[in-house]
N, C-alpha and C positions, 0 to 999 in steps of 0.2 A: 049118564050113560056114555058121555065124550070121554075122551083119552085124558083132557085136562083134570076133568073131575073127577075120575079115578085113581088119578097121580096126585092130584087136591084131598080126596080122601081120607088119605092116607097117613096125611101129615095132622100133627092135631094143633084145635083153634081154627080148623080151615071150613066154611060152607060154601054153598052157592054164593052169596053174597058177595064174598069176599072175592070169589072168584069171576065175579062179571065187575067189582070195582078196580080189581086188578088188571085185569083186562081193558077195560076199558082207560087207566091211568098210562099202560103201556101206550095204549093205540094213540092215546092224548099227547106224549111224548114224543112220538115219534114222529106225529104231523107237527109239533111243535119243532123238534128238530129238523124237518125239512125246510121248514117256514126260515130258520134263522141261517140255514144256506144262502139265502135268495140276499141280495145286497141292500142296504137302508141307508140309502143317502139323508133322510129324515134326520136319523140316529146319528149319522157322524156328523152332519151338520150343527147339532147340537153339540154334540161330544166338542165340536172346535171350535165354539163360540163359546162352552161354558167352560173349556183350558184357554182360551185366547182372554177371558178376564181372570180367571186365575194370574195366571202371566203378566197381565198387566199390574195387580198389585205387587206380585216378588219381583218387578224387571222397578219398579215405583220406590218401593223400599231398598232397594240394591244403589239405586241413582242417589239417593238422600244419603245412604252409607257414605257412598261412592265421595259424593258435597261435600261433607260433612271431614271425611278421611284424611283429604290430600291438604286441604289448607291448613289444618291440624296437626297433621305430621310438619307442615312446613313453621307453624307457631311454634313446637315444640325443638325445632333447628337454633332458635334463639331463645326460646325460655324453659330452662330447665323443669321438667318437671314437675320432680320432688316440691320444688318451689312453687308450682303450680295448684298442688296440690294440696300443699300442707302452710303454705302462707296464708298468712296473718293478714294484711295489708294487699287492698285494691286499690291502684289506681294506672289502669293503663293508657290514663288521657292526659296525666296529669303530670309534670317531672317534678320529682323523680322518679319514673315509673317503677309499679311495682304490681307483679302479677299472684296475689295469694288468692286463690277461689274460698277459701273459707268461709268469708262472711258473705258471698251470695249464696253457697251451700244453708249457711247456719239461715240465713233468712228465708228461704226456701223452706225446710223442717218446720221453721217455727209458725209457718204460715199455714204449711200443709197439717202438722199437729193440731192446732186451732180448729182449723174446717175437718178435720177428722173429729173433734171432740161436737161440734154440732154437728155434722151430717150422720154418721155411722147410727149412733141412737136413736136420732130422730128417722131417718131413714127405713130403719130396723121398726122401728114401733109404727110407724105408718104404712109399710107394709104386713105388719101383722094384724093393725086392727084391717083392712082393706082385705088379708084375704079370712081371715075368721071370724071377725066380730062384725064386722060393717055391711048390714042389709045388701041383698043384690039390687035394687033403685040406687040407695046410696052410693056404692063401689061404683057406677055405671056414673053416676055424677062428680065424685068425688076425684078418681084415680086421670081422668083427661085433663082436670083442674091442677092436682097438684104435675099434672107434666106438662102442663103450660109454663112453670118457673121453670122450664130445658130450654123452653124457646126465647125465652126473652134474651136479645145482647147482653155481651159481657161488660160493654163499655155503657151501660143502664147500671147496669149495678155496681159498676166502680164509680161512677157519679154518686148514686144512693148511699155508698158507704163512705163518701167526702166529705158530703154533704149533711145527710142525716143520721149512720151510724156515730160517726166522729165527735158530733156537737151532744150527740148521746150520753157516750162512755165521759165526757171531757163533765157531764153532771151528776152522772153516776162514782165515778173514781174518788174516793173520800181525799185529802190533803192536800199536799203538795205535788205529789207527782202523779199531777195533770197527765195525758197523754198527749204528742203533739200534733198538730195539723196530719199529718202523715205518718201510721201508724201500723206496726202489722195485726194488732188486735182488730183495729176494725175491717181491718182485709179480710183476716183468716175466717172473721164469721161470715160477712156475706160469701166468699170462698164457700164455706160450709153450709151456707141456705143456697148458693148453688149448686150443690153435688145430691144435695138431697135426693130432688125427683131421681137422677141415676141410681143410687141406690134402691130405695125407695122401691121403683118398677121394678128394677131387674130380681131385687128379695121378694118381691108379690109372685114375680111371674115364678120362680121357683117355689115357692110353698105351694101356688095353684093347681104345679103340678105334683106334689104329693096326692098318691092315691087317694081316693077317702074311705076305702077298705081301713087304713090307717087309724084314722079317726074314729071310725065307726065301734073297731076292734076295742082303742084305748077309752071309748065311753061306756061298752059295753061291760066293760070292767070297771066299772065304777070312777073313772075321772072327771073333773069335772075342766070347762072350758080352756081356763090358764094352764091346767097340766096338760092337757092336748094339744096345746098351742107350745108350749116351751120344752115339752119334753118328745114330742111323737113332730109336729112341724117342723122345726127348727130344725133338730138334728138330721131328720127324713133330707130337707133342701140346703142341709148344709153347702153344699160345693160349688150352687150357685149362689148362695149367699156371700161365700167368702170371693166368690170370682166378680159378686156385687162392690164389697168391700174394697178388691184390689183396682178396680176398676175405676173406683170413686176420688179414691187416693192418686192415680198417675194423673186424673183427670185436676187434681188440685196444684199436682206437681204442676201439673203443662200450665193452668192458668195463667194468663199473660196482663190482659186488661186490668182486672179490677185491682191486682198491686200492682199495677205500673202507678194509675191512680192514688189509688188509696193509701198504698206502701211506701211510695218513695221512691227516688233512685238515689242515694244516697248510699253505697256502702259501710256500713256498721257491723261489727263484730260483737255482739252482743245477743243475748237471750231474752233481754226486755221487751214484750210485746207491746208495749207503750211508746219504744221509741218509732224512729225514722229508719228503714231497711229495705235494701234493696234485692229483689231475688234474682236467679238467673235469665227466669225470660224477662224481665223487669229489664236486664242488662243488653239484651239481647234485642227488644223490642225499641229500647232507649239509643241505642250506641248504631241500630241498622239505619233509624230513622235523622241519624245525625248526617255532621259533613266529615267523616270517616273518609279518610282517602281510602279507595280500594286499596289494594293488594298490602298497604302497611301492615305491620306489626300490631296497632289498636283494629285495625279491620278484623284481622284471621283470631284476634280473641272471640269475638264473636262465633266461629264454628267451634276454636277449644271449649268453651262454656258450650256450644251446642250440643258435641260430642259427650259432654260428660253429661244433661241432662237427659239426651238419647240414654245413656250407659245404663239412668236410673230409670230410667222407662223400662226397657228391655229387659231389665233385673226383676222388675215388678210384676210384669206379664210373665216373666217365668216363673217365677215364685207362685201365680196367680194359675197357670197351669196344671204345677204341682201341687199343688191344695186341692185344686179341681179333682184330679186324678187319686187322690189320696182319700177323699170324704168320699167321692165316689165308691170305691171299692171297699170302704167300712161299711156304707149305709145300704148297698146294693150287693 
């Protein structure tokens, strides 16, 4: 009999109902709106403490740029480049110097590709049976255990692969060519049973959160485990898996300890995971912890080789972005 409900009437789809929740959503509005008038020190409090660490990581990463830039630009006042870049031959300690990054790039790769061919699969297969095969006691046992190999030092496990990976392969390797005391094959595996738990967790924690609407859907149609595991999981979490992947990889790049170790420092220009190689934090770790005059010419290698290691980082997280963003809007 109100003016409302007469003007409500009229419209269709419209009842009482509708019209004491409407009402009622207005009046909730608009007390809502007077409330955020009133001032929230609470609120901005927050708001400047959680941009005041924001800020602190981009003002963190701008200062490392910053490091990183200037001595670089002044390396690159005397060493060309081109030469830098596409040489053959390292030795900026040694006369007659000579600045070719090549073979700490090639050794780098060869170190990272190794721990890519053990980590990734295994990684990938240990996060699969953990989120779909492996009991909930199990998983609750098993997934803290294998991320205890995150915790352990780096310089533990470049001992262990001096030590015991090295005297391994050196009985394993059929003929003559032995591998030597210092080698990037036994680098790049323990490299590779280090990256694992990273991958590993971070592929779990995405298939975990595939729906299990998903699951339910693809058994209900007759699949059976493995095809709802490699066809409905996999592709469902693909974007954190691959942001698992890329993750795993920069994390191989950056490793420092276990080839300084186990690798060498020895610059070599070769492909042979069997011999002696040296990679760039290898160079870096080696040549910071020397008697390196500051401000020299063999000092400011040091941030050139850092800069270009930075270079490959940044590439990879971008690329690792872009895949993010790309499997996303396929599978979503």
């Amino acid at each position: 009999s109100s003016p409302s409900w007469r003007i409500c009437s009229q419209q269709p789809g419209c009842d009482r109902v509708t019209l004491q929740v409407d009402k009622r959503a207005a009046a909730a509005g608009t007390s809502g709106f007077l409330r955020q008038q009133r001032p929230r020190y609470g609120e901005w409090a927050i708001k400047a403490v959680l941009f005041s660490a924001a800020a602190v990581a981009v003002v963190t990463t701008v200062a490392i740029i910053v490091a990183l830039v200037i001595p670089a630009i002044q390396f690159f006042e005397t060493v060309s480049i081109t030469d830098f870049l596409f040489g053959t031959t390292w030795k900026p300690l040694i006369e007659p110097q000579e600045f070719g990054v090549l073979p700490l790039v090639t050794a780098t790769l060869v170190v990272t590709a190794i721990a890519c061919i053990v980590a990734l699969p295994l990684g990938l297969g240990s996060a699969l049976y953990l989120s779909e095969y492996a009991p909930s006691r199990l998983r609750q046992f098993l997934k803290p255990m294998l991320e205890v190999l995150a915790g352990i030092p780096t310089v533990v496990y470049g001992f262990f692969a001096l030590t015991f990976m090295t005297p391994v392969l050196k009985a394993i390797v059929p003929g003559d060519n032995l591998p030597t005391t210092f080698n990037a094959l036994s680098a790049g595996l323990i490299v590779g049973v280090m990256i694992i738990p990273t991958v590993a967790s971070l592929s779990e924690d995405a298939m975990a959160a595939v729906p299990n609407g998903l699951r339910q859907g693809a058994f209900a149609l007759g699949s059976n485990k493995r095809q709802v595991s490699t066809r409905v999981v996999v592709p469902a979490a693909l974007s954190g898996i691959a942001a698992a992947f890329i993750l795993g990889i920069s994390r191989a790049i950056g490793e420092t300890m276990i080839v300084t170790i186990a690798a060498g420092l020895q610059a070599n220009l070769t492909f042979n995971p069997l011999e002696q190689m040296e990679t760039m934090t290898a160079f870096i770790a080696g040549t910071g912890a020397g008697d390196v005059p500051t401000g020299s010419i063999e000092y400011k290698t040091i941030f050139a080789v850092g800069l270009l290691l930075f270079t490959f980082t940044l590439l990879l997280n971008m690329l690792s972005i872009r895949m993010v963003r790309k499997y996303r809007e396929v599978y979503e």
